[in-house]
C-alpha positions as CSV (number, residue, x, y, z in Angstrom):
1,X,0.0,0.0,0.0
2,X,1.4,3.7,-0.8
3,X,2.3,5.4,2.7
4,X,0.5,8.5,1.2
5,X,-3.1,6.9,1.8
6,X,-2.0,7.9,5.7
7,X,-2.0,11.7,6.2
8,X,0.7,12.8,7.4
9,X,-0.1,15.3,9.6
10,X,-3.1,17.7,8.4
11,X,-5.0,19.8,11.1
12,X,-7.7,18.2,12.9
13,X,-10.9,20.0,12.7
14,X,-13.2,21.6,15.9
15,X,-15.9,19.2,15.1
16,X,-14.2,16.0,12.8
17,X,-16.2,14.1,10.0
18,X,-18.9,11.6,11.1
19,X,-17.9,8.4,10.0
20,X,-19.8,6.5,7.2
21,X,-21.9,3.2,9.2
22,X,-20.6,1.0,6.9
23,X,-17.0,1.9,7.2
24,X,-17.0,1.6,11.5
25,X,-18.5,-2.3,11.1
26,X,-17.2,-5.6,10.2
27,X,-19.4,-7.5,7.5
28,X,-21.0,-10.8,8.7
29,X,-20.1,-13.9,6.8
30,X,-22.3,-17.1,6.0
31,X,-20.5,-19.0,8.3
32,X,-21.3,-16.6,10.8
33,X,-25.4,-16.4,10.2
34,X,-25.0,-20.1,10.3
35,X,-23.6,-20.3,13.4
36,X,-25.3,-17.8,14.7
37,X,-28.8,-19.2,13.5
38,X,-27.6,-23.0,14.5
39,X,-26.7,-22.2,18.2
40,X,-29.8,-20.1,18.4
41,X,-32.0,-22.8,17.9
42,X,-29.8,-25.5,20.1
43,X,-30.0,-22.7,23.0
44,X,-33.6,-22.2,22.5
45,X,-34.0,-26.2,22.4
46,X,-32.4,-26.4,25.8
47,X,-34.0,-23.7,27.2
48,X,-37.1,-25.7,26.6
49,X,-36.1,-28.9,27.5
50,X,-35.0,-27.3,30.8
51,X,-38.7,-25.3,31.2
52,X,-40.2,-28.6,30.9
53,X,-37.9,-30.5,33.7
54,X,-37.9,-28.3,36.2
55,X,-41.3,-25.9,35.8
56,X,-41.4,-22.2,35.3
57,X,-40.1,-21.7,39.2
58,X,-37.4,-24.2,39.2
59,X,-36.2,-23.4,36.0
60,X,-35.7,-19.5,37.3
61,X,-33.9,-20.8,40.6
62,X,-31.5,-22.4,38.8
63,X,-30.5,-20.1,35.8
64,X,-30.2,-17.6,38.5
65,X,-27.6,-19.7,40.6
66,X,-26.0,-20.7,38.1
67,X,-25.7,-17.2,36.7
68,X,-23.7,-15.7,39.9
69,X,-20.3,-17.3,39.3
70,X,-20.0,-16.7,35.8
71,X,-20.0,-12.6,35.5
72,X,-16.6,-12.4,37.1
73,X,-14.7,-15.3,35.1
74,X,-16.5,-13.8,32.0
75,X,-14.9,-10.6,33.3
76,X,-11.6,-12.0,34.3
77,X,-10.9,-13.3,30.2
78,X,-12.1,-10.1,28.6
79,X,-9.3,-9.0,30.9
80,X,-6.9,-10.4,29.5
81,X,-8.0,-10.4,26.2
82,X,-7.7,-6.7,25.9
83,X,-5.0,-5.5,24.0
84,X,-6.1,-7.3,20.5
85,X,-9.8,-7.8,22.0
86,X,-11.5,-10.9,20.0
87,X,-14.5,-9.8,17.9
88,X,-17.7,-9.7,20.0
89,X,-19.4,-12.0,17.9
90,X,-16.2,-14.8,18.3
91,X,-16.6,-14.5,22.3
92,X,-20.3,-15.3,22.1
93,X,-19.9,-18.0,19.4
94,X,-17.7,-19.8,22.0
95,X,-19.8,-19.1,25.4
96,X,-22.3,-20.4,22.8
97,X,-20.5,-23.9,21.3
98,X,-19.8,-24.5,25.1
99,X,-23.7,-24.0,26.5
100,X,-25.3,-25.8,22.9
101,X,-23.0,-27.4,20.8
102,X,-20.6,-29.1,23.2
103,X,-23.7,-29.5,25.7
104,X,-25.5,-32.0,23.0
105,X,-21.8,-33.5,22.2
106,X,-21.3,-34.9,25.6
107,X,-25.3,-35.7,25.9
108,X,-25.2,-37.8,22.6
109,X,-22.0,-39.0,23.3
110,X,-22.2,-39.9,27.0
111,X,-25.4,-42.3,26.3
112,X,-23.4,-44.2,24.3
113,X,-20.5,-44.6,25.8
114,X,-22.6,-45.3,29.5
115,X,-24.5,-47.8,27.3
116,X,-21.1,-50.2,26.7
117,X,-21.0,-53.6,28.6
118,X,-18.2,-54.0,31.5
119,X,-18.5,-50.2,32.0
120,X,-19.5,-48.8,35.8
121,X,-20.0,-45.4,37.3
122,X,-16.4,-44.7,38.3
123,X,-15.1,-45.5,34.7
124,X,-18.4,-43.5,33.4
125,X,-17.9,-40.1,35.6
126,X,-14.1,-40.6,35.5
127,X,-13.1,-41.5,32.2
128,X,-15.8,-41.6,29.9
129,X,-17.5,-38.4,30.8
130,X,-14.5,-36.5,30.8
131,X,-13.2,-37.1,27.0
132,X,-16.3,-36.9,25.6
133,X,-17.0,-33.6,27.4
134,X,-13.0,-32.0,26.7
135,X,-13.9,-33.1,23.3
136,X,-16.8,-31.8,22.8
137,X,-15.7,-28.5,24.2
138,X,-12.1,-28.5,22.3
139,X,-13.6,-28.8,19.1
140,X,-14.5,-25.1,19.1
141,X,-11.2,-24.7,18.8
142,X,-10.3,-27.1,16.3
143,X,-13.0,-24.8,14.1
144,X,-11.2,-21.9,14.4
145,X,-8.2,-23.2,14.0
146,X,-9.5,-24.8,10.4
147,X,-12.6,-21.6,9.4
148,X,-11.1,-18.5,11.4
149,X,-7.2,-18.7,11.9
150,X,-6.4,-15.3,12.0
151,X,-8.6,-15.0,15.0
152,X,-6.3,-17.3,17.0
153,X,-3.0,-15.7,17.5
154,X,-0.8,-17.6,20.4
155,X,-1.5,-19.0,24.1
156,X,-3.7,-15.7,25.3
157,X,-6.5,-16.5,22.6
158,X,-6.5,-20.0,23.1
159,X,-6.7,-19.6,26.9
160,X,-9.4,-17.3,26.5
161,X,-11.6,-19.1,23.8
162,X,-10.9,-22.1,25.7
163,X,-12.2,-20.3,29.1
164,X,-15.2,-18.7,27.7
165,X,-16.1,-22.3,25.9
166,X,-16.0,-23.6,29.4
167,X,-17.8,-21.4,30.9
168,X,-20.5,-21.6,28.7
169,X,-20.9,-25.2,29.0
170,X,-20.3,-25.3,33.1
171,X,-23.5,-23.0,32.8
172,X,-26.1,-25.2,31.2
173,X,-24.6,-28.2,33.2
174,X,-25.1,-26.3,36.6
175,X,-28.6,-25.3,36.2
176,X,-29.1,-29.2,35.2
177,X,-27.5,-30.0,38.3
178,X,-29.4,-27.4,40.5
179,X,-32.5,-28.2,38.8
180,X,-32.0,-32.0,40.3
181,X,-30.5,-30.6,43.5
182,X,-34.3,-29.0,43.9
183,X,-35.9,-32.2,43.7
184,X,-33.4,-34.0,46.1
185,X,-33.6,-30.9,48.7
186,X,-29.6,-30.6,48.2
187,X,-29.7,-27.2,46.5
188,X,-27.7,-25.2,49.3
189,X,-24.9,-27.9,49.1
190,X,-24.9,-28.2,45.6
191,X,-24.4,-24.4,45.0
192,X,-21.6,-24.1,47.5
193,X,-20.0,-26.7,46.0
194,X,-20.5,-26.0,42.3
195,X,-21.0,-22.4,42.6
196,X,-18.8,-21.0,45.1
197,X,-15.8,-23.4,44.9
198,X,-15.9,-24.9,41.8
199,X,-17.2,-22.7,38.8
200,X,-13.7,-22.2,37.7
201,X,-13.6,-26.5,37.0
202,X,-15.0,-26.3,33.7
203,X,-13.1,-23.0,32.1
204,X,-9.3,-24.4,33.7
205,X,-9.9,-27.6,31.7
206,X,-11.1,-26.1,28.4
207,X,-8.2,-23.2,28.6
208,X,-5.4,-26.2,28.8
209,X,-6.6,-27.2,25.7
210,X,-7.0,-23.7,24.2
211,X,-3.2,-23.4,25.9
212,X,-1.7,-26.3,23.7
213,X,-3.8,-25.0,20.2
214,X,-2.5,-21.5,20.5
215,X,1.1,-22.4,21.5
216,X,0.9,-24.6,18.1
217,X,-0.3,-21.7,15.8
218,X,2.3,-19.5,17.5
219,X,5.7,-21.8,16.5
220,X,7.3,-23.1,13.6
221,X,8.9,-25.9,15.1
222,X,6.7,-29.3,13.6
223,X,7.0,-31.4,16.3
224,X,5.0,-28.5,19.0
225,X,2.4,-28.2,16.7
226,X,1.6,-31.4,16.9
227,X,2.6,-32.3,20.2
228,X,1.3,-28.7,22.0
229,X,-2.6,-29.4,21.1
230,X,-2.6,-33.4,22.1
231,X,-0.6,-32.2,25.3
232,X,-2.9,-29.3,25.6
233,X,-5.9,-31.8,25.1
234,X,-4.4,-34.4,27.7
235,X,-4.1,-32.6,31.0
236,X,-7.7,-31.2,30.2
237,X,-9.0,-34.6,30.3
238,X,-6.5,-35.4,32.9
239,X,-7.6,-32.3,35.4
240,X,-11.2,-33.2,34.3
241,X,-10.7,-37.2,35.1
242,X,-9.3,-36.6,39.1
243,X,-11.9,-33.6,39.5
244,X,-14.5,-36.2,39.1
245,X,-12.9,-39.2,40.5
246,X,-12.2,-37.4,44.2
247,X,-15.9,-37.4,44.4
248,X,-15.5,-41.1,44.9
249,X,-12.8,-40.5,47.9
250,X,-15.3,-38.9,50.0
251,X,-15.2,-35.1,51.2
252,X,-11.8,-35.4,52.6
253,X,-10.5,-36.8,49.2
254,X,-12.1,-34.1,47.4
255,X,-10.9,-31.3,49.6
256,X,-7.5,-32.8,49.6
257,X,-7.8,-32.5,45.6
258,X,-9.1,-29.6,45.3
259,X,-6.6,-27.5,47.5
260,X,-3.5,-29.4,46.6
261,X,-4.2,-29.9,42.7
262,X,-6.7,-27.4,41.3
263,X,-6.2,-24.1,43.1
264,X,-2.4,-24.1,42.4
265,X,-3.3,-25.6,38.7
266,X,-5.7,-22.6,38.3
267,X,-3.0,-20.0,39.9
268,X,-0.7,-21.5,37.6
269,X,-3.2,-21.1,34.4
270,X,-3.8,-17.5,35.5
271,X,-0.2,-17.0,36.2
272,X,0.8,-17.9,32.6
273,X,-2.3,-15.8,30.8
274,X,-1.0,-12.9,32.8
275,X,2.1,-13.5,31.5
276,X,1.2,-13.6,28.1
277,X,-1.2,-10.5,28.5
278,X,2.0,-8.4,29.1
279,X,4.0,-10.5,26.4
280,X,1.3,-9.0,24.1
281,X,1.8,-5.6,25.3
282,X,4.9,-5.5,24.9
283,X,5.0,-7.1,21.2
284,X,2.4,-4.2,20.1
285,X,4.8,-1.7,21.3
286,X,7.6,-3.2,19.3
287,X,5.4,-3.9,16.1
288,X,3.5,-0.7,16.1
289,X,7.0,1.2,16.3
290,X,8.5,-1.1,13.2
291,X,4.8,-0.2,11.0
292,X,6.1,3.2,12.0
293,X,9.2,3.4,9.9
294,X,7.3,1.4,7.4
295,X,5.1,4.4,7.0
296,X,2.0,2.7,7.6
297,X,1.2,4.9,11.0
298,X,2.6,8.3,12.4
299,X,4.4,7.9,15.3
300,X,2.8,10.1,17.2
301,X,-0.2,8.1,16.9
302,X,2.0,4.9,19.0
303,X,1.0,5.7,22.1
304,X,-2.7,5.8,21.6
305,X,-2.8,2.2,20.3
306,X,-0.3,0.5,22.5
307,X,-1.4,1.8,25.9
308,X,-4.7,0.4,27.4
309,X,-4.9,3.9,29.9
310,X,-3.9,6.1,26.6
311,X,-6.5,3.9,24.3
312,X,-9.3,4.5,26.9
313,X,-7.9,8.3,26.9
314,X,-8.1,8.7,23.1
315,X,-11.3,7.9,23.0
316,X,-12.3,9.9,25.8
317,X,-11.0,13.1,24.3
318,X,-12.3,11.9,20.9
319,X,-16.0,12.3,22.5
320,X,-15.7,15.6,24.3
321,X,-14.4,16.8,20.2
322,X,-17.0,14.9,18.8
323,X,-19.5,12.6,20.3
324,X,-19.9,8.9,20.1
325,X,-19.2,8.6,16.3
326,X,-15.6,10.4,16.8
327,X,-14.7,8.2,19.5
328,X,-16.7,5.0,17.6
329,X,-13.8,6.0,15.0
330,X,-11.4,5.9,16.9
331,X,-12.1,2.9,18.5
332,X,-11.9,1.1,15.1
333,X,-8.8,3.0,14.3
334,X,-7.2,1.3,17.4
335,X,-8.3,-1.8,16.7
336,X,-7.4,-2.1,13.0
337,X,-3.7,-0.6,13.4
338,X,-3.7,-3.1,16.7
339,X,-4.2,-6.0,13.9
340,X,-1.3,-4.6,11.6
341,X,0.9,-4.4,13.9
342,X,0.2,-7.9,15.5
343,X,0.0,-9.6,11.6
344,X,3.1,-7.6,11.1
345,X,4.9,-9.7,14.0
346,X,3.6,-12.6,12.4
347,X,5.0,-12.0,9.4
348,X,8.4,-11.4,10.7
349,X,8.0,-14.1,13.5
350,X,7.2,-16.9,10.2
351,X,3.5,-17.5,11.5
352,X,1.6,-15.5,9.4
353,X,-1.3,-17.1,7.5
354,X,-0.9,-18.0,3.7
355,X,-3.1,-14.8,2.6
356,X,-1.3,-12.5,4.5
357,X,-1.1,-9.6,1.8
358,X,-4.6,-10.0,1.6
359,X,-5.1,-9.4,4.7
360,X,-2.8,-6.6,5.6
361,X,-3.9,-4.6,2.5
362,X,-7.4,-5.2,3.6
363,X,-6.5,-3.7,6.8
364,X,-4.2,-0.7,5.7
365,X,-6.8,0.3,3.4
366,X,-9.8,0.2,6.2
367,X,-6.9,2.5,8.7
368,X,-6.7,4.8,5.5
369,X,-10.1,5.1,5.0
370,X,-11.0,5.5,8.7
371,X,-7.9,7.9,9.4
372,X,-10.1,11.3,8.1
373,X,-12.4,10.7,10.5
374,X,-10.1,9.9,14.2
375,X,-9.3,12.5,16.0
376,X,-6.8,12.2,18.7
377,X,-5.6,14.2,21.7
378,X,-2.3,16.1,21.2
379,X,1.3,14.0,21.6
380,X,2.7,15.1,25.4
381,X,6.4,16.0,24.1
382,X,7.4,14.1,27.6
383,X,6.5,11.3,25.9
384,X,9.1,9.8,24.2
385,X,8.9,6.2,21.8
């Protein structure tokens, strides 16, 4: 692309252009009215299903419980997902595979398996139940991976895909349980134990998986792209398979589980996404300065696009200028140069996707065309990049 699509530095107006619509959104694909439509109709299928078991009252009781955990881990991976923030409709299409699609997976595929000869309960809840349910939960993954590649970057994304697919799925299976638990009158001890000390279960197993997929995109070594997803895939099932089996040790054998396995497996799952949440940072920084001397950004403009506080500012000062459309333009600004930059590090890095000069024209022309219209606060000359 010629550099001379960017401005280089013309006067920004009182009262900037309103952006076109058009220009500020991403067009939908089939694939994604398909999905969209297909885990509509599975959600509104379960929804029913669970009306029908548990009665206008009990279905309530438990969609409610089951909805208190969730907010915060929901919170926790948009968290760290927030330098290149997945598309909206990506994060909803995985809390969506995990509550439908991987929901009816483990349903379908736990009948049969339970229905084998010289099966029983431990080898059902232990082993059977949980690599039908990793799998049915891991192959969101495997679809992005194969229908939307550029959408899984490295470790972060697959934790966080994996996390959110978890969630999603820990959701439908809690109000199941609660909805049971009424019947049984074991609904306090149920929600303490799935609700208060265990909702993170479901998203730590999926996210091991999601770990091992995005370390394999992120390499160019053979051997860890193979060997990084059916690690990845392993311990899921492994953390899922003792998680269920210390129910058969009693409470003490649970407890003694949970405290000396999962809560140090979760800090150490956190520990890592935290880890590559800065990793991420840093690498914007560093691409964002090398699209600089390419000419494909002013430098000026770094800061705004690198820094969480100075994105949030940006926008900010881009509404007291202009209202919502200014900072809406902005907002896509950010988030188009953030893409650049990170295919940029691909490039370099050897990971890049086969169309990658499809892509990056694609994106420098959207930044051109959506660079008459951002207005951004003036460069501190303390700053220095």
């Amino acid at each position: 692309m010629d550099p001379a699509m960017l401005p280089a530095g013309t006067p920004r107006p009182a009262m900037p252009p309103v952006a076109p619509a058009a220009l500020l959104r991403r067009p939908r694909s089939a694939l994604t009215w398909v999905t969209v439509i297909v885990l509509g109709l599975g959600g509104l299928l379960i929804a029913i299903l669970i009306f029908l078991l548990g009665g206008p009252a009990g279905a309530l009781i438990a969609t409610l419980l089951a909805a208190v955990s969730f907010p915060v881990m929901i919170f926790i991976c948009f968290w760290l997902d927030r330098y290149e923030p997945e598309p909206a409709r990506y994060r909803l299409a995985a809390l969506g595979w995990g509550a439908v699609a991987a929901v009816g997976f483990s349903f379908v595929g736990e009948q049969f398996l339970f229905g084998l000869s010289g099966t029983n309960e431990f080898v059902n809840v232990a082993v059977g139940a949980p690599v039908v349910e990793e799998l049915g939960k891991g192959l969101f993954l495997v679809a992005v991976v194969i229908f939307r590649r550029a959408e899984l970057h490295g470790p972060l994304d697959g934790i966080v895909y994996g996390a959110l697919v978890g969630i999603g799925f820990a959701f439908v299976e809690d109000i199941v349980y609660y909805l049971q638990s009424l019947q049984s009158g074991e609904l306090g001890i149920t929600f303490f134990l799935r609700g208060i000390m265990g909702p993170f279960a479901h998203p730590l197993f999926t996210a091991a998986t999601g770990l091992g997929i995005g370390l394999a995109v992120a390499t160019r070594r053979p051997g860890v792209r193979v060997l990084a997803p059916l690690l990845g895939f392993l311990a899921a099932v492994v953390m899922h398979a003792i998680w269920n089996g210390s129910t058969f040790w009693g409470g003490n054998g649970f407890l003694v589980a949970y405290s000396a396995i999962f809560l140090p497996l979760l800090i150490v799952i956190l520990a890592v996404a935290v880890w590559a949440r800065s990793r991420e940072g840093k690498l914007l920084t560093t691409a964002l300065q090398q699209v600089a001397q390419m000419g494909w950004i002013r430098p000026d403009e770094i800061r705004w696009i690198a820094r969480l506080s100075d994105r949030m500012s940006a926008r900010a000062y881009a509404k007291r200028i202009g209202g919502k459309p200014a900072a809406d333009a902005v907002r896509a600004y950010q988030q188009t140069m953030t893409e650049v930059a990170f295919l940029h590090h691909r490039a370099v890095e050897g990971t890049a996707p086969a169309d990658l000069n499809r892509r990056m024209n694609g994106l420098l022309h959207r930044a051109a065309w959506l660079r008459p219209y951002v207005v951004l606060p003036p460069q501190s000359p303390a700053v220095m990049w």
